[in-house]
C-alpha positions in Angstrom: 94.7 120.5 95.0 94.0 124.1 94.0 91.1 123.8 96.9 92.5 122.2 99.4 95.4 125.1 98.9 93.0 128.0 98.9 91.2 126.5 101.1 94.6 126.9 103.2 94.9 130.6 102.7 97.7 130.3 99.9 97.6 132.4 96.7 96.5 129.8 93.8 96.1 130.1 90.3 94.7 127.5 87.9 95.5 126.8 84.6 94.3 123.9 82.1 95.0 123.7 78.5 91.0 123.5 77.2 89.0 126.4 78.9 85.9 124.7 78.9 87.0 122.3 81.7 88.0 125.4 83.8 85.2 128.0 82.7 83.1 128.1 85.4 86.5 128.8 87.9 87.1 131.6 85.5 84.1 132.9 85.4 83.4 132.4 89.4 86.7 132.4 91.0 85.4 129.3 93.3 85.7 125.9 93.4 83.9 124.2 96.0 85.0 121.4 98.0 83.3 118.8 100.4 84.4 115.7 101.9 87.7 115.6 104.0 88.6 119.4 102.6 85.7 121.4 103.0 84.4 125.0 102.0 84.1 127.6 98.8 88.2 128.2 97.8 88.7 131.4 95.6 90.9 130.7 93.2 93.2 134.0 92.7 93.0 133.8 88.9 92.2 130.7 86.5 93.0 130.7 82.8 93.7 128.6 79.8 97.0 130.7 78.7 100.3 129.5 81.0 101.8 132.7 80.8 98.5 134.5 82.8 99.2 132.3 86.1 102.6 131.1 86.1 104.6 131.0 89.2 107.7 130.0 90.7 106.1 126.9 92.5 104.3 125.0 89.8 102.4 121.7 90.8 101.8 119.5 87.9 98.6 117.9 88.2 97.1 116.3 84.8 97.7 112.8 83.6 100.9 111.5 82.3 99.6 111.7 78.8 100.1 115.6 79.3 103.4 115.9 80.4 105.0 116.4 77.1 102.3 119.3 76.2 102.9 120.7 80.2 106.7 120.9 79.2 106.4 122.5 76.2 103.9 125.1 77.5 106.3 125.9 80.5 109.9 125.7 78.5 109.8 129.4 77.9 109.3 130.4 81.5 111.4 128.1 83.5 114.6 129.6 85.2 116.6 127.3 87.6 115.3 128.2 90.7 111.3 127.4 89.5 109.9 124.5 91.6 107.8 122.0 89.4 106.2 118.9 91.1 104.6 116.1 88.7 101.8 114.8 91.1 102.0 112.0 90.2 104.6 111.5 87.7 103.6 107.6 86.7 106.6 106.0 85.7 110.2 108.1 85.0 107.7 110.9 84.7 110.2 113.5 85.9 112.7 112.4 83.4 110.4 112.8 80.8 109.4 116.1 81.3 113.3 117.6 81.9 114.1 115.5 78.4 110.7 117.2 76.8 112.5 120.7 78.3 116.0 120.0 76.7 114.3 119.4 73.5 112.4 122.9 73.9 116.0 124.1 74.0 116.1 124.2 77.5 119.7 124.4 78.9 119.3 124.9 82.5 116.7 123.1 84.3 114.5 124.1 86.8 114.1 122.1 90.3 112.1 118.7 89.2 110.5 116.3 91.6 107.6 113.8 91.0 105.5 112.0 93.6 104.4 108.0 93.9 101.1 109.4 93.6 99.0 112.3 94.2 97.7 113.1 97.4 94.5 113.1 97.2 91.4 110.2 96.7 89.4 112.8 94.4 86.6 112.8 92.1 85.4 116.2 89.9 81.9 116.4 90.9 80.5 119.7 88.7 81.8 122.3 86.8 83.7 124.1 89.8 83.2 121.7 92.6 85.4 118.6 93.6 85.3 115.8 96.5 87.8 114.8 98.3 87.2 111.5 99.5 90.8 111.3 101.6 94.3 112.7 101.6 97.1 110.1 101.8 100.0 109.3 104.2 103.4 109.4 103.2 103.4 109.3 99.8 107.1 109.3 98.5 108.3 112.2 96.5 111.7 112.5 95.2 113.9 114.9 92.9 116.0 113.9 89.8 119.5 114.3 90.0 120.6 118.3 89.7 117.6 119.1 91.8 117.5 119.7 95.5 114.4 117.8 97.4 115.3 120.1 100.6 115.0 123.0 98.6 111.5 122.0 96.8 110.4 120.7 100.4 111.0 123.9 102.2 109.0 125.6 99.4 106.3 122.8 100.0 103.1 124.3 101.4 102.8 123.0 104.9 99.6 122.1 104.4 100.8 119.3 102.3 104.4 118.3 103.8 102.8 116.3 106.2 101.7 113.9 103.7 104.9 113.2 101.6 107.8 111.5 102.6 111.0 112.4 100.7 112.8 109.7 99.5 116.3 109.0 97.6 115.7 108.5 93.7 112.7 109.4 91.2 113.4 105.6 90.1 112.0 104.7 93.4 108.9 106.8 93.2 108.3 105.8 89.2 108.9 102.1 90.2 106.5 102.6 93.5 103.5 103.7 91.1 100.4 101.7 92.0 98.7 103.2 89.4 99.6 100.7 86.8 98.4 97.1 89.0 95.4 98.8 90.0 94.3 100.2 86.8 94.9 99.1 83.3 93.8 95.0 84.4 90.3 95.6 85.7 89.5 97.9 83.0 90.8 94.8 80.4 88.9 92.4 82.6 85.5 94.5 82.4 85.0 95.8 79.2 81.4 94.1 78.7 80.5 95.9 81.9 82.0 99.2 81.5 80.3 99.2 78.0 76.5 98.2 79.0 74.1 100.7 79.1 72.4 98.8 81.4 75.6 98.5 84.2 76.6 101.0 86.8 79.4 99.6 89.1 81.8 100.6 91.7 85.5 100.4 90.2 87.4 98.8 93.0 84.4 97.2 95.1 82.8 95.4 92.3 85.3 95.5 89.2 87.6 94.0 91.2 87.0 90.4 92.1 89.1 87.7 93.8 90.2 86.5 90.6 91.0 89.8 89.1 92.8 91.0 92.7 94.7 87.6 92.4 96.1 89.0 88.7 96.9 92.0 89.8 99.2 90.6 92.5 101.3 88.9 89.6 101.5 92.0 88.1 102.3 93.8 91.2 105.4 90.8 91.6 106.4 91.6 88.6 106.9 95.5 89.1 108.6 94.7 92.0 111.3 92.2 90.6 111.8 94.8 87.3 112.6 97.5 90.6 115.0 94.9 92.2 117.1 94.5 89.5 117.2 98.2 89.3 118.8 98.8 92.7 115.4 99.6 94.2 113.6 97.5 96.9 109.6 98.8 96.8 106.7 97.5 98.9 103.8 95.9 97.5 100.4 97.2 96.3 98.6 95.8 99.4 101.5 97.1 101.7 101.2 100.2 99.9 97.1 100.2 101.0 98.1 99.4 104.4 100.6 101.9 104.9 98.6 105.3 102.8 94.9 104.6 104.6 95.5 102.5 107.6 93.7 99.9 106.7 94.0 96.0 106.9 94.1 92.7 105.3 95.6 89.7 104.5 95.2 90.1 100.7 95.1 92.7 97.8 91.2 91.4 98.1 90.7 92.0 101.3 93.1 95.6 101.9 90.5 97.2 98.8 87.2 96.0 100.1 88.2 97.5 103.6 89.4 100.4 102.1 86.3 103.1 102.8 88.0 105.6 100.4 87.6 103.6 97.6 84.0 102.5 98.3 82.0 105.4 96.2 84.3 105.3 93.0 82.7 104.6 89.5 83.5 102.5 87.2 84.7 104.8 83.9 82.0 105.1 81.9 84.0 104.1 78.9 87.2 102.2 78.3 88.9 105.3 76.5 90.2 106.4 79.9 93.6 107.7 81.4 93.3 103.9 83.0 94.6 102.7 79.9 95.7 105.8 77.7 97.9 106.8 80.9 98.7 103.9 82.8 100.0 101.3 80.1 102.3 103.8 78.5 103.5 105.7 81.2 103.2 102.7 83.1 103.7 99.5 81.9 105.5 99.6 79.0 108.2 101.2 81.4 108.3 98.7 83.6 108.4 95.9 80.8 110.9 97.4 78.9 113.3 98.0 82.1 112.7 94.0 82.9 113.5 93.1 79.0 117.0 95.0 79.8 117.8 93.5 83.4 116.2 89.7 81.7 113.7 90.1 84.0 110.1 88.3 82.6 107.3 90.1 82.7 104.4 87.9 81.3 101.2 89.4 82.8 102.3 92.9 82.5 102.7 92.0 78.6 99.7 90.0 78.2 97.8 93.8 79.5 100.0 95.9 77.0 99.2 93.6 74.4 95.5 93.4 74.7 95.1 97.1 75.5 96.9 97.7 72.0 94.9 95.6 70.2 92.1 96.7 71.6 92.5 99.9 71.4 94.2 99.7 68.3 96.7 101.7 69.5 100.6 100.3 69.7 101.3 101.9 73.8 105.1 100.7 73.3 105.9 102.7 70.3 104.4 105.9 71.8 105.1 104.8 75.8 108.4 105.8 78.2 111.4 104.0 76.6 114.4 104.4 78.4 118.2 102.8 78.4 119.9 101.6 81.6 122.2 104.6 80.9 119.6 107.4 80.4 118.2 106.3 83.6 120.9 106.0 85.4 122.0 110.0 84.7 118.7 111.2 86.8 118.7 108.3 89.5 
């Protein structure tokens, strides 16, 4: 994103929380950028302390694990009219982060949206260079209740408004987020693979099989139900596919083997990845608890929670978003 915005003749500075990820940015001012962005974007400044490059349009860009930390690092510089965009925010990612704020003693919040996903099919390539693979059509982007969407849209870049759609509640963007069918299963469902040291695979165009595509369509069911019963009617994963790269297909199957953009991506080269630490959590869990509340079963999706936790040995409900009907309800 910082790229592609340079790369548009905005002002653009870069911050991330370990300076080794960002040193050669710092210590060049350039990222490069190929594929459907292309050219050397200079990078106005790039540091590891928040208070160096902090603006008044802030576009959150780091997995969902990180919100919490994001929120804490920006609590003392926010002021009402500060734009913040989650991109993406997973699942009731925006109300996370403006709860994380109120804890920080926060009293008046600044202008929170989040987006179904982010824009971009990406991939880090080298220390300061990055490929874009595509950008994606109308992905939904909404504000929590107390923000203004028309306000944080008319501060968009225009570079990127052409490629968000604004819709009514952040419940329908956390609800629309893809992230957790197409993730967390084939990771689960390839763990021999993923750990050989003799294996190299594409993620989508070999992890994912007909058998594993025809799981993640009950999960995909499932997330939709859960949304129903929340007031929110979403489109499926393979609609989804259809609709963002203008592809075709009859199945899940089908719409992700004819999906070019997805052709080139690894496999993670280890299961401890944001596929699972990210998407269960803030993901997931979510989703599962908001069925348990509306009675709404959710059998697949638990059967993923539960044998990432054991797995991983890690308990993804106890530290995963957990929110009330109520609490929802006051940012929907």
């Amino acid at each position: 994103m910082s790229a592609h915005l340079a790369l548009n003749g905005l002002t653009v500075n870069l911050w991330n929380r370990t300076p080794g990820n960002i040193q050669e940015v710092i210590d060049t001012g350039i990222i490069h950028c190929s594929g459907a962005v292309n050219g050397d974007a200079k990078i106005s400044k790039a540091s590891s302390n928040i208070a160096d490059v902090v603006a008044d349009f802030v576009m959150v860009t780091t997995p969902s694990s990180a919100h919490k930390d994001v929120a804490r690092e920006l609590a003392p510089c926010v002021h009402k009219n500060m734009v913040i965009v989650l991109n993406p925010g997973r699942t009731f990612g925006a109300i996370d982060f403006a709860e994380e704020l109120k804890r920080c003693g926060v009293e008046e919040l600044p202008q929170i949206a989040e987006t179904q996903t982010i824009v971009y099919t990406c991939r880090k390539n080298g220390k300061n260079s990055t490929s874009i693979l595509a950008l994606k059509n109308d992905v939904e982007i909404a504000a929590i209740q107390g923000s203004d969407i028309n306000y944080i849209m008319s501060l968009m870049p225009d570079c990127l408004k052409p490629f968000f759609k604004v819709v009514d509640s952040v419940g329908r963007t956390s609800l629309s987020n893809v992230g957790m069918v197409l993730h967390c299963s084939p990771v689960m469902m390839n763990i021999g693979w993923i750990e050989s040291e003799k294996v190299d695979f594409k993620y989508y165009y070999d992890g994912i099989s007909k058998s594993v595509a025809h799981f993640l369509e009950k999960i995909d069911q499932e997330r939709m139900a859960v949304a129903k019963a929340g007031g929110f009617e979403i489109e499926s994963v393979k609609d989804w596919l259809i609709r963002t790269y203008g592809i075709t297909g009859n199945t899940l199957y089908e719409c992700i083997r004819n999906n070019e953009a997805y052709r080139e991506i690894d496999a993670p080269p280890t299961i401890k990845t944001r596929y699972i630490f990210e998407d269960v959590p803030n993901g997931l869990v979510p989703v599962e608890a908001m069925g348990t509340e509306y009675d709404i079963p959710t059998p697949n999706i638990t059967t993923i929670i539960n044998l990432a936790s054991s797995v991983m040995d890690q308990d993804y409900r106890q530290i995963g978003r957990r929110f009330t009907s109520q609490q929802l309800r006051q940012y929907f």
